[in-house]
Residue, then its C-alpha position, 0 to 999 in steps of 0.5 A: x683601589x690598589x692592584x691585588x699583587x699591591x695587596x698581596x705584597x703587603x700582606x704578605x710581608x706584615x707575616x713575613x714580619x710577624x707584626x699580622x695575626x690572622x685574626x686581624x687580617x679576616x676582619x680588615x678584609x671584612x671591613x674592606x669589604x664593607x666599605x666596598x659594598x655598604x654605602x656610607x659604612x665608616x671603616x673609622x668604627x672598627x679596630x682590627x687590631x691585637x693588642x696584648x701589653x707586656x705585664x698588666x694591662x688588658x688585652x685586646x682582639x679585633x672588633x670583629x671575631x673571625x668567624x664574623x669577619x669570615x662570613x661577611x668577607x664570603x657574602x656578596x655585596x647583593x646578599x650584605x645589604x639584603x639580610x641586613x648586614x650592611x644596616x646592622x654595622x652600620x648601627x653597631x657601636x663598641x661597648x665600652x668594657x666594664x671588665x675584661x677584653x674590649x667589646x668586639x660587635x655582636x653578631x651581624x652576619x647571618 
C-alpha cells in the first residue's frame, strides 16, 4: 500500500490539474476502502468516473453517488461487514441504462 504523502500528492495534483471532480474522488476513496475491508470486493465492478462528451452524447457520474461514497468511506471496516454493506456491493451490479445517465448502485449504506 502506498504512503499517504504518496496518496495526497497525487491527489492533489489530479486538482491542481483540473482533471478530478470531487464526485469521483468521494467514491475512489469508498472503493478504496472497500477493497480494503470487504474480502473478495472486486474494485473492477465500480467506475468512478465523469464523463460529459463535448455535443451529443450522454453523461456519465461515477458508480457511487457521493452521499454513498461518504458513508461508506466514514463506516468502519467492523461496522461495512456488520450492516451488510460489504455483502450489498458485492451482489450490486450496474444497470444497464435505457435512458439517460448510466446507473449508478443503489443505496448500499445505511
Amino acid at each position: 500500500m502506498a504512503p499517504g504523502w504518496i496518496i495526497a500528492a497525487t491527489v492533489a495534483l489530479m486538482f491542481a490539474c483540473g482533471d478530478m471532480r470531487q464526485d469521483e474522488l468521494d467514491c475512489e476513496e469508498a472503493v478504496s476502502h472497500l477493497r480494503d475491508c470487504c474480502p473478495g470486493f472486486d474494485t473492477n465492478l465500480v467506475d468512478c468516473t465523469y464523463f460529459a462528451p463535448q455535443g451529443c452524447g450522454t453523461t456519465t457520474y461515477p458508480d457511487i453517488p457521493i452521499g454513498q461514497s461518504q458513508c461508506i468511506s466514514g463506516e468502519t471496516c467492523g461496522s461495512l461487514v456488520a450492516s451488510g454493506v460489504c455483502k450489498r456491493m458485492g451482489a450490486a451490479t450496474r444497470l444497464e441504462p435505457a435512458t439517460g445517465p448510466r446507473s449508478q448502485f443503489y443505496a448500499v449504506c445505511p
